[in-house]
Every structure is written in C-alpha cells, then in structure tokens.
N, C-alpha and C positions, 0 to 999 in steps of 0.2 A: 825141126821140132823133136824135142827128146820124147821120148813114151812117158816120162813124168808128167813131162808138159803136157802133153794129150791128154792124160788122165784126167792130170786136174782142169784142161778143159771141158772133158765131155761129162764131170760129176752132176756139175751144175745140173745139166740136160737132165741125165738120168734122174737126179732129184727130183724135178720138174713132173719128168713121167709118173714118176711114184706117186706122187701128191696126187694128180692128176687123176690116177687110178681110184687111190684114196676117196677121193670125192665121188667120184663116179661108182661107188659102191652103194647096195641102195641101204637105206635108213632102217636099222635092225629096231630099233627101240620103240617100245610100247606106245601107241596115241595116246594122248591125255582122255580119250573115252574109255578107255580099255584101262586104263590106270581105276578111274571113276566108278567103273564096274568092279574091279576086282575089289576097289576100299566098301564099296556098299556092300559085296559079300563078306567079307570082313566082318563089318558092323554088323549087320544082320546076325549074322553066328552068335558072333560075343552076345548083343543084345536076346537072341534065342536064349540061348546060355545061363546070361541072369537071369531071365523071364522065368524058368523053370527052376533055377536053384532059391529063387524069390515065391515061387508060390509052392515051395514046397516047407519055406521058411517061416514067412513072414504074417500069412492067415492065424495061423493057431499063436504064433507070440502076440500080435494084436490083440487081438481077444485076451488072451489072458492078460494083457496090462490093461484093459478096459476093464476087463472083469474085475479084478486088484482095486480099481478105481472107483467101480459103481458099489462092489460087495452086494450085489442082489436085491436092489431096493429097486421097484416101479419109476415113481418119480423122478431119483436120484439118476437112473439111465436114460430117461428122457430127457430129464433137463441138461446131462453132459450130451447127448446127444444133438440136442439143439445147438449146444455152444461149439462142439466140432461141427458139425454142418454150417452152422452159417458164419463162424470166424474165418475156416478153413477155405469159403466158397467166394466169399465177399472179398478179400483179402488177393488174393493169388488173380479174380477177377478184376479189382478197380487195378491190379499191377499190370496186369494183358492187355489194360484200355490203354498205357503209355505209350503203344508202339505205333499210334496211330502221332507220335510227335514228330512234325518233322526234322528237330533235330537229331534224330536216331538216327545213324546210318545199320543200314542192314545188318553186320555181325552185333552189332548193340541192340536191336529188337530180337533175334535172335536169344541174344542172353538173358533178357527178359521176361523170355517166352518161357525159357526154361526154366528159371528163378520162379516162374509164376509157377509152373507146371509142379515144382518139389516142396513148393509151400502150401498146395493141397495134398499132398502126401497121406495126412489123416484121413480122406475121407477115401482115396483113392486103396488106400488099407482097409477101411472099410468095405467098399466095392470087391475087393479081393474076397472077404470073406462070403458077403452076400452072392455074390453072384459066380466063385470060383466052383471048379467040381474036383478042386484034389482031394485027398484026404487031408492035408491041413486046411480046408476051406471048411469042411464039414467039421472038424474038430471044433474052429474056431465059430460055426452056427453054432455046436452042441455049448458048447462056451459062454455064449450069449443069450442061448436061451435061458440058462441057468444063473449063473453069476451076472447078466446084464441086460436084464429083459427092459424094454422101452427103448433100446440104446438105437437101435436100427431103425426104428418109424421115427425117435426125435432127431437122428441124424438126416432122413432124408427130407422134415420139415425145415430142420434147420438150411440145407441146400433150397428149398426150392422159394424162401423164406430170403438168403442171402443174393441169390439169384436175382429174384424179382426187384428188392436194392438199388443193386448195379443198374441194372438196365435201365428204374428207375432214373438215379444220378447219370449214367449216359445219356438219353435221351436229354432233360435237360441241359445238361453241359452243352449238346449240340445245337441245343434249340437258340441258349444265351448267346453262342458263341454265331450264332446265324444273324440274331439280336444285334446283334454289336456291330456285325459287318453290316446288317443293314441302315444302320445308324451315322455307320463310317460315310456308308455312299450317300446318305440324305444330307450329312454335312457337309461334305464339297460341293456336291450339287448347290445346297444354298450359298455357298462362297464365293461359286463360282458366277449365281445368282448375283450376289451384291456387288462383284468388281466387274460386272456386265452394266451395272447400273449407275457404277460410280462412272465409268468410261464415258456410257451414255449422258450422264447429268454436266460431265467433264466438256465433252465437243459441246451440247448446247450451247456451256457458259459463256463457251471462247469463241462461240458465233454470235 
C-alpha cells in the first residue's frame, strides 16, 4: 500500500475523531432562561425609559388640551369629565370581558388586553396628572385647577359610573349564559325522559 493509499485511508478515521471531539465539547450557548431574563431586562429598561420620558411629557400637554377644551367653565369640566371617565372606562372594560372567549388562543387575548389597555389612555392621562409628583404633573394640577375645574371629580364619577355598567352587563351575561346551560341540561334530561317511555310503552305493545 502506497502512503497515498494510507492516507486516504486513515482520513476517514481522523474525520471521525474530529467530529467526535466536536460533540463531546460541552454546549457554550445561553439556556432559553437566561435568554428570558436578559429580554425582560431589556423591556424593563426601554419601558423605564418611556415611563420617565412620558411623565415628564405628557401631564402638562394633557391638561392643556383639556383645558383648550373645557376654557374654564364648572359644568362644562364636569360634564367632559364624565364623558372621559365613563366612555374611556366602560369601553376598554366590556373589550377586557372578551378574553374570557374560548375561541382566543393566548397571544389573541393578549392583544386584547392590550388594545383595551391604550383605549383608556384618556383616563390613564388623567391619573398621571392627578396622582403624578413630577413637575409636569403639578403643572398639569395647576392647569386644571384654572382652565378645567370640575374636570377631575366628573372624571372619576364618570369611572366609577362606567365601572359599575360593566360589572353590571357581566354579571348578567353570566347569570343568562348559566340560564341557558341549565335549560340545555333540563332538555335532554326530558328527551331522554320521553324516549325512556316510548321504549317502555314499545315492549308493553309487543307483549
């Protein structure tokens, strides 16, 4: 045998070992927890991030496009008040009740949640101001005190107004929907009743 020959016999092998080796290295790559962690610090951040560049923003232009909208009248702030509190509440809530459908699969209630979540926006803006301690939260108080007085007491009637609603319409919904199913079961039950009876009145005839 030539040393060609050898060669390209013994490549195979050596191949063999390499791979071999290859495998038997251990697994350098991140777990799927440790991936999981790193993207929630991630999010976290970013969402830090907005949170602080939003409430340093978004208090005091609120206000001033409330105020723009009431111009300083009593009533006129309450009763806009009312209509963001309870469109804003009712709205984003009867959307939150869907995800109790069993045709959602998981990333679709999800979406839902979220969709509900940015359609109270308005009042959630509001909350910023009320309840923030930046300095655009106080602007946006001094704001409201002046150009949109009423706007905060009809806002949180109108919430707690929109609220009671929902729960309202939910409760119901479950009670009919209890309704129904007990209705389902009192129906077969007698079905099952009369073809018990037809069977029975059946063998009598034919004895």
């Amino acid at each position: 045998m030539t040393r060609d020959e050898s060669a390209a016999t013994n490549e195979p092998h050596e191949d063999d070992e390499l791979d071999r080796r290859i495998k038997d290295q251990p697994d350098i790559a991140p777990s799927r927890w440790i991936k999981r962690i790193v993207l929630f610090l991630v999010l976290a951040v970013a969402a830090y991030v907005v949170f602080r560049i939003s409430a340093a923003f978004f208090p005091r232009w609120w206000a001033q496009r409330i105020g723009d909208q009431v111009g300083g009248g009593v009533t006129k702030g309450t009763l806009w008040g009312l209509f963001y509190g309870f469109v804003f509440t009712a709205i984003p809530l009867l959307l939150l009740l869907q995800v109790r459908r069993g045709f959602f699969s998981w990333t679709w209630r999800i979406i839902v949640a979220v969709i509900a979540l940015l359609l109270a926006a308005p009042n959630w803006l509001t909350l910023s101001v009320v309840a923030g301690n930046s300095k655009a939260a106080h602007a946006g108080e001094r704001i409201f005190d002046v150009e949109a007085p009423g706007f905060r007491a009809g806002t949180l009637g109108g919430v707690i107004v929109g609220a009671i609603l929902v729960l309202i319409i939910a409760g119901t919904s479950m009670r009919m929907k209890h309704s129904k199913k007990q209705v389902k079961r009192l129906r077969g039950e007698r079905d099952d009743l009369r073809r018990s009876q037809r069977r029975d009145e059946g063998g009598n005839g034919s004895s």
